[in-house]
C-alpha positions, 0 to 999 in steps of 0.5 A: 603439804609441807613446803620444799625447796630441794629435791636431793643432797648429793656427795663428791661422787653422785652418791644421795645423802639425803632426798626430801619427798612431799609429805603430807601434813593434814587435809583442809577439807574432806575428800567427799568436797574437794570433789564436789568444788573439782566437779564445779569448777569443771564447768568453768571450762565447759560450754557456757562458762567463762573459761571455755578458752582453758580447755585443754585438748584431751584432758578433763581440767577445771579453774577460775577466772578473775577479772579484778579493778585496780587501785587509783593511787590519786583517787585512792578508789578503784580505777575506772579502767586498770584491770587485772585478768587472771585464770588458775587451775589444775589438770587432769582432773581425777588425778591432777599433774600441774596447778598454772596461775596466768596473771596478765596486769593492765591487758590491752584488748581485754581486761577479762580473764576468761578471754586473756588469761585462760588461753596462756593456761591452755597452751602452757597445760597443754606443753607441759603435760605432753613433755611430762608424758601424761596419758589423755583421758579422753578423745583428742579432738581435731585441731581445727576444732580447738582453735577455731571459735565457731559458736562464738557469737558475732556482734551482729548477733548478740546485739539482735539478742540484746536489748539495749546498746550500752551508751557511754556518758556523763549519767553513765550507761545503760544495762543491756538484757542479758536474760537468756544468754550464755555466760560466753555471750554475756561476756562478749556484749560486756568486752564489747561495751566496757561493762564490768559486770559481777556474773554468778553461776553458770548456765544460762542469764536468768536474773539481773541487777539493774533491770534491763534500761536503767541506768548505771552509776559508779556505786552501782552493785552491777551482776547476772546470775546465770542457772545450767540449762535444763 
């Protein structure tokens, strides 16, 4: 699409000299795989993904998150504990109204995406979609259903699934089993214990790098690959 900046041109008495519209400049991609990456990022806000907090009551949406370190000015490296969280996306999705990106730098209580970012892009969507007059496309759900959290789990929980607590310290800490988990679950041991995990796919945690008990230095290519359930 060719960017614009303005809408209309009016004269002394309201009259439109000129109106500019978008317009259409080439595709980038084939309409047959844009909607197979919506589809896919569709699942990003379904259970199990990591931006189940983005979803927005009576619409279908789909987005990313993103968690990304920062740079230490002094060490000139990645800083050990300033994040950026971010969540982008679009809704509905057949026939998308809105694109939000959230970026919160440096969050206090999580430096996850999924956990800060993706509930701004809720309630923004949410608003702003009501206020722009576009119909649902499915069932609203009951409100206390959105906002309460009920499979969540609780520490108490994931730490009887996991085996291993992460300790702290001048070696570094220790990998938890993250095998079987939710993507939802494997975030909540990570925020829980300060990891920064690279987590790919959606589904359930199949496969990980270190094996569960090693231990993880800074150099160490930290992730969990997750695959849908069958």
């Amino acid at each position: 699409m060719k960017p614009y900046l303005v809408e209309k041109i009016s004269d002394d008495n309201g009259n439109v000299v000129r109106s500019f519209a978008p317009e259409v400049k080439r595709r980038v991609i084939s309409e047959e795989t844009a909607k197979t990456v919506a589809r896919m990022l569709e699942g990003v806000v379904a259970e199990g993904g990591t931006g189940v907090n983005a979803a927005v009551d009576g619409y279908r949406s789909a987005g990313k998150t993103g968690t990304a370190q920062k740079v230490d000015h002094l060490t000139r490296g990645y800083s050990a504990d300033k994040r950026t969280a971010s969540y982008v996306g679009f809704v509905p999705l057949e026939k998308p109204r809105l694109t939000i990106l959230v970026v919160v730098d440096e969050p206090k209580t999580s430096s996850y995406g999924g956990i800060v970012a993706a509930p701004a892009f809720s309630a923004i969507a949410e608003q702003s979609l009501c206020y722009l007059k576009v119909p649902t496309d499915h069932a609203l759900k009951k409100k206390a259903e959105q906002v309460e959290v009920k499979s969540a789990p609780s520490v108490e929980t994931v730490d009887a699934v996991v085996d291993g607590g992460v300790v702290a310290g001048a070696a570094g800490a220790i990998m938890p089993n993250f095998r079987g988990l939710s993507m939802r679950q494997a975030l909540k041991v990570m925020q829980q214990r300060g990891l920064n995990v690279t987590l790919q796919g959606s589904g359930r945690a199949v496969e990980q790098n270190p094996m569960p008990g090693s231990i993880i230095s800074g150099n160490d290519r930290v992730w969990v690959r997750f695959v849908p359930s069958a």
